[in-house]
VOPA-931255 format. One line per 5 residues: number of its first residue (from 1); for each residue z, x negated, y of N, C-alpha, C. Coordinates in nm, 2 decimals. Each point is the difference from the previous one (the first is absolute). Layout:
NUM> Z,X,Y,Z,X,Y,Z,X,Y | ...
% end
This chain:
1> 7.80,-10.14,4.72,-0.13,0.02,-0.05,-0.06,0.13,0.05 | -0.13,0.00,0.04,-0.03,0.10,0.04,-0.13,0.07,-0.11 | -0.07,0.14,0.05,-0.07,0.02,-0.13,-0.11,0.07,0.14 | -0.11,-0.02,-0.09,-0.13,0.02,0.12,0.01,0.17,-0.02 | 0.05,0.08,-0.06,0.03,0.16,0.04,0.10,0.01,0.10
6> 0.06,-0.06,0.05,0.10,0.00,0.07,-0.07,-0.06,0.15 | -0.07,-0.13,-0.01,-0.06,-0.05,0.12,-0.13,0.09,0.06 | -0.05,0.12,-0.12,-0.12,0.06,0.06,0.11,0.17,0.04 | 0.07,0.01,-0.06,0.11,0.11,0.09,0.04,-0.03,0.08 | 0.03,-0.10,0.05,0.08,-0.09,0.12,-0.09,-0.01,0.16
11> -0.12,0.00,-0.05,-0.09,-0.02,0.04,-0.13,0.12,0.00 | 0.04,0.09,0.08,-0.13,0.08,-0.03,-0.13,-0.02,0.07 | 0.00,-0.06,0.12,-0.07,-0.06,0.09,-0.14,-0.06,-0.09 | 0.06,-0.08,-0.12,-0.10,-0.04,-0.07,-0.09,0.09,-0.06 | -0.14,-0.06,-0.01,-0.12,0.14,-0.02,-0.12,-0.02,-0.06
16> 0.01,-0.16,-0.03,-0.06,-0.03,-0.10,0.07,-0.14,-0.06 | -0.09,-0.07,-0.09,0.04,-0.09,-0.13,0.00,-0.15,0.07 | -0.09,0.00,0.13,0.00,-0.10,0.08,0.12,-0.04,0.04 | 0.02,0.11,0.13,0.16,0.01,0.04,0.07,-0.06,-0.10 | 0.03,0.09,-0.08,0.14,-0.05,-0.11,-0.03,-0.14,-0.03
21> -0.10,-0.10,-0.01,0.00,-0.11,-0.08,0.07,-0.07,0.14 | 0.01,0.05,0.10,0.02,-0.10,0.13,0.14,0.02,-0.01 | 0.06,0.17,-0.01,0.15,0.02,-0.02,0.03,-0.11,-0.10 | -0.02,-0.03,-0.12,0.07,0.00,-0.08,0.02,-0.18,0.01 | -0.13,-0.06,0.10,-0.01,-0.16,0.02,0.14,-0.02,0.14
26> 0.00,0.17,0.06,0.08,-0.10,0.10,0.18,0.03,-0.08 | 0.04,0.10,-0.09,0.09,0.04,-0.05,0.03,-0.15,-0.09 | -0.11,-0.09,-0.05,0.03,-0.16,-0.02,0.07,-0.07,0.06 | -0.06,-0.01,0.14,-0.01,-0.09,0.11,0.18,0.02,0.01 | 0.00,0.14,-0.01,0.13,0.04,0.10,0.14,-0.06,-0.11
31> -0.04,0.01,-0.13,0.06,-0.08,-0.08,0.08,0.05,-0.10 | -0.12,0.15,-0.05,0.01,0.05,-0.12,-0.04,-0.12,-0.12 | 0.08,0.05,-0.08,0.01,-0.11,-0.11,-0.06,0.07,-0.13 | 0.03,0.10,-0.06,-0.05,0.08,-0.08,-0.04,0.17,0.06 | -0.16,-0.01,-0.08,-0.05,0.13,0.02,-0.08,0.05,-0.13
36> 0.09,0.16,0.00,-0.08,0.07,-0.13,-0.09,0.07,0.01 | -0.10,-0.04,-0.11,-0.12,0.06,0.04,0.00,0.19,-0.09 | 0.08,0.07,0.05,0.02,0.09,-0.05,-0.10,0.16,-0.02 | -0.04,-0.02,0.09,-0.12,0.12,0.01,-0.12,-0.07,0.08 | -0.14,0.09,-0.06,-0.15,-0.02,0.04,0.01,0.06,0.15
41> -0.03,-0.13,0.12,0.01,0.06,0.08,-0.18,0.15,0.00 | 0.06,0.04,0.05,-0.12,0.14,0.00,-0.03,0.06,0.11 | -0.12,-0.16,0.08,-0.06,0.05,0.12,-0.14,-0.04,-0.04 | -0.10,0.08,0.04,-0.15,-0.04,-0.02,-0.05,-0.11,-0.04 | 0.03,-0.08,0.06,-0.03,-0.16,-0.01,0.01,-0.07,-0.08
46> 0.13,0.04,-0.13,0.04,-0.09,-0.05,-0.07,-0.04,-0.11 | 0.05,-0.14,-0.02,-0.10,-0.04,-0.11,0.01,-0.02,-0.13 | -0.06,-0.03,-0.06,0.02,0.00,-0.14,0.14,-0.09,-0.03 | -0.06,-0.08,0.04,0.13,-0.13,0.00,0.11,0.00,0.10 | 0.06,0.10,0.03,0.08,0.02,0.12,0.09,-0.07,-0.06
51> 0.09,-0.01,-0.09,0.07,-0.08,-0.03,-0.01,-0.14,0.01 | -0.10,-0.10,-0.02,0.00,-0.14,0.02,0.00,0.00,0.14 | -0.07,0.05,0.08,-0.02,-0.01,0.15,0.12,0.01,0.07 | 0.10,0.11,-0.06,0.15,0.02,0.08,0.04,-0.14,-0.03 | 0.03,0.01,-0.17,0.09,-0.16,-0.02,-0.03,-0.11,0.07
56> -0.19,-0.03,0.06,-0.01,-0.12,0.04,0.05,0.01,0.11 | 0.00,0.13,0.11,0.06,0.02,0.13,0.12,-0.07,0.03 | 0.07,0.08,-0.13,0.14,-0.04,-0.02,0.04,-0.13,0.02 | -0.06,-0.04,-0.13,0.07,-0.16,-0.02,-0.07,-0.12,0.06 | -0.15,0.01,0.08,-0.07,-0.13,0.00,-0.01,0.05,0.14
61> -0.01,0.17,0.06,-0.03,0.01,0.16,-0.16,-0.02,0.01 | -0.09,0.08,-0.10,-0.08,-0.07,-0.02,-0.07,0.16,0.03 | -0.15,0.03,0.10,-0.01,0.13,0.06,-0.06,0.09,-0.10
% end
């Protein structure tokens, strides 16, 4: 299981909320099975709903 503070440390490259929704769609693909949504990511962009957006990333691959 991985936890999205861990994938945005892992990752510093990322630099906004965009990026990350692509990290976290291809961290699916690759055949992450569970992810916690443990901290607000905290780049400009993000959105109110940052959380539904990651999950749909997550589980449907959906942009």
């Amino acid at each position: 299981m991985a936890t999205l503070s861990e994938l945005i440390i892992q990752h510093p490259e990322i630099e906004s909320f965009h990026h990350l929704v692509a990290l976290v769609r291809r961290r699916a693909e690759d055949g992450e099975v569970f992810l916690q949504f443990d901290v607000k990511p905290d780049y400009v962009d993000t959105p109110r709903n940052w959380h539904w957006q990651l999950e749909a990333a997550f589980t449907r691959g959906d942009p």
